[in-house]
matplotlib code that plots the C-alpha trace (Angstrom):
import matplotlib.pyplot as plt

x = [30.2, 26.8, 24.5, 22.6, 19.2, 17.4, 17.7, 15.3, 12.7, 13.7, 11.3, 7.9, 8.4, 7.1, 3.9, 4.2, 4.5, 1.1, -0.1, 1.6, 1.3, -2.5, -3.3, -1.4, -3.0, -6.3, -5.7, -3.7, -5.0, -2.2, 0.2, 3.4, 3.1, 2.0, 5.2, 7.3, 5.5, 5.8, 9.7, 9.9, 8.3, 10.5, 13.7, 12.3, 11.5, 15.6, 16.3, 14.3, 15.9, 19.1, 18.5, 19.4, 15.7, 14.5, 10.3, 8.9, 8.5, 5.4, 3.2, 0.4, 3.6, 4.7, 1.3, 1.3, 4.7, 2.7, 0.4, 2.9, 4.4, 1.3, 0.0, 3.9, 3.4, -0.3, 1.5, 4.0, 1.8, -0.2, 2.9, 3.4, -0.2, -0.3, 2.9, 0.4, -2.7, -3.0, -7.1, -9.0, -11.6, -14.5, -16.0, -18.9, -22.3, -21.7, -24.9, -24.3, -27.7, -26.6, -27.8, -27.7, -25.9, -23.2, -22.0, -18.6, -17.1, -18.6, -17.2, -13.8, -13.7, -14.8, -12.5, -9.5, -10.6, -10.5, -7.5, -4.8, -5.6, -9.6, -8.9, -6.0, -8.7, -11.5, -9.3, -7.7, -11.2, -13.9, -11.5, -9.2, -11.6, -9.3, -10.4, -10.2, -7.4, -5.4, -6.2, -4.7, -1.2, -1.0, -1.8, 0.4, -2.0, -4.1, -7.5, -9.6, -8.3, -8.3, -12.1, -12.9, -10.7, -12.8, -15.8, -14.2, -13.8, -17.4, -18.7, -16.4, -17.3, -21.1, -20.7, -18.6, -20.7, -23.9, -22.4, -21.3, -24.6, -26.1, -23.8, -23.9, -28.0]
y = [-3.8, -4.7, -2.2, -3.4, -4.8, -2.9, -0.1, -0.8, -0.5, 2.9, 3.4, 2.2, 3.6, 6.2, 4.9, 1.7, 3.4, 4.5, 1.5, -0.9, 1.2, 1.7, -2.0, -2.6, 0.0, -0.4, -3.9, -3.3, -0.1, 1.3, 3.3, 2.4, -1.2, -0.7, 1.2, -1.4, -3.7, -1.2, -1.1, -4.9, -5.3, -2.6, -4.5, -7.8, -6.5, -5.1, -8.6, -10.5, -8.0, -9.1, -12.7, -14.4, -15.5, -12.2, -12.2, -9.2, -6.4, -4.7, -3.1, -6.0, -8.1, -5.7, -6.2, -9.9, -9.5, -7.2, -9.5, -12.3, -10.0, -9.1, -12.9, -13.2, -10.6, -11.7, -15.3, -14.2, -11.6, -15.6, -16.8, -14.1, -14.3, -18.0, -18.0, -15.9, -17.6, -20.0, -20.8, -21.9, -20.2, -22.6, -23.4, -21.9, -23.0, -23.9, -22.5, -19.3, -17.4, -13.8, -11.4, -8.0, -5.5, -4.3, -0.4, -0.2, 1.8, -0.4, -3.5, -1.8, -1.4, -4.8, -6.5, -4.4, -5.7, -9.3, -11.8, -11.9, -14.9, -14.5, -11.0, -12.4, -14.8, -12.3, -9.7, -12.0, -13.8, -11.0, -8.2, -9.4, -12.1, -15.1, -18.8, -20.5, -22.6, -19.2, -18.0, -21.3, -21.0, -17.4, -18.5, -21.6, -23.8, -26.6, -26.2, -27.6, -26.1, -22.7, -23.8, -23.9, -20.5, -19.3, -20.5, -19.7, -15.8, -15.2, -16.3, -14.5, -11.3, -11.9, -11.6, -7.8, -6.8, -7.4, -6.6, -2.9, -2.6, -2.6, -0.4, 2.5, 2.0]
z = [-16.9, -16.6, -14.8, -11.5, -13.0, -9.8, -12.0, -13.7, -10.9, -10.1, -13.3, -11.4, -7.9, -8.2, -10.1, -7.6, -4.4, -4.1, -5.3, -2.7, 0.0, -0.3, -0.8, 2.7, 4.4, 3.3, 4.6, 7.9, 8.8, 10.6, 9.0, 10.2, 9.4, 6.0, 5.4, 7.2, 4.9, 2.0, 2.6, 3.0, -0.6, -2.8, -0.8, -1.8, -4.9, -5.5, -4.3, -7.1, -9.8, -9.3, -9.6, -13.3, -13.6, -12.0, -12.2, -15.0, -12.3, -12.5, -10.1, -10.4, -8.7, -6.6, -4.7, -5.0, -3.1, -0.6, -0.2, 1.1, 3.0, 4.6, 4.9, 6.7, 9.0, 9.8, 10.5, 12.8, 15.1, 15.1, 16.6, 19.0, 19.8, 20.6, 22.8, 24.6, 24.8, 27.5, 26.5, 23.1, 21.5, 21.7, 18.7, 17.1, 15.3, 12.0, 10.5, 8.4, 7.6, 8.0, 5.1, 6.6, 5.4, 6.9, 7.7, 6.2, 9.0, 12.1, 9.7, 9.6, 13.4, 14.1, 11.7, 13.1, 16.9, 15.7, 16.5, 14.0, 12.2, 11.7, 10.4, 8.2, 6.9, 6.2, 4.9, 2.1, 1.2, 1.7, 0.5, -1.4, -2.6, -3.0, -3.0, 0.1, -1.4, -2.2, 1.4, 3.2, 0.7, 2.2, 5.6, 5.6, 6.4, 4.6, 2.9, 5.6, 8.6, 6.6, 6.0, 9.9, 10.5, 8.2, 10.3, 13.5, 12.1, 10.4, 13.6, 15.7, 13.1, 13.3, 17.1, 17.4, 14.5, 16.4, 19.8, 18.2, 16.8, 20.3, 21.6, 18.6, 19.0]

ax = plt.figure().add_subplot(projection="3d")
ax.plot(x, y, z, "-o")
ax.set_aspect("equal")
plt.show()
């Protein structure tokens, strides 16, 4: 008899665990749905193990799959969200010349009080630093209109930045 494959993942939860869960909070900040999310990816994770061409887990995957579940979980509060919303943003100048820097903690709170989707969009290119293309496969959508999200949420950024700044003046 065979042993069950997941097994072998037993091995790197407790080295992975941290790991996982501090990438998704870090990004999320709330702690309940980065360990929904944390839960999600070590069940995924037993999933994958137990296919014949199961992936080489390792906790460098183990936080790409966090990061899809993350993207899915941005993309279904989106859902939620525009089931919702009955008006459109408008949208914004497309000029870009801000080079201030920014006060991690007001940053934080303004990116957490963004909509779902431009704070999906930051997060994964200005903190997790992917390329625009990467950022659109997470998001499901295509380059260009990932481009303009993008637009849409530095602008939308710029705007509680500043308007926090007034108010903690």
């Amino acid at each position: 008899m065979r042993p069950d494959p997941a097994f072998a993942l037993l091995g790197l939860y407790e080295t992975a665990l941290p790991e996982v869960y501090g990438y998704l909070l870090s990004r999320c900040g709330d702690r309940t749905l980065a360990e929904e999310l944390t839960s999600e990816t070590f069940l995924g994770a037993v999933a994958a193990c137990r296919k014949d061409d199961a992936p080489a887990v390792n906790v460098a995957w183990l936080i790409g799959v966090a990061r899809h579940k993350l993207a899915d979980h941005w993309r279904r509060r989106e859902r939620e969200d525009r089931g919702l919303r009955l008006v459109h943003d408008s949208e914004p100048d497309v000029s870009d010349p801000w080079d201030e820097r920014l006060d991690a903690l007001r940053a934080r709170q303004v990116l957490e009080s963004l909509a779902v989707p431009h704070r999906a969009a930051l997060t994964l290119r200005y903190v997790d630093g992917l390329p625009v293309a990467g950022v659109a496969e997470h998001l499901g959508r295509t380059v260009h209109a990932t481009e303009a999200l993008l637009t849409r949420a530095k602008a939308a950024f710029r705007r509680g930045y500043q308007e926090k700044e007034g108010r903690d003046a």
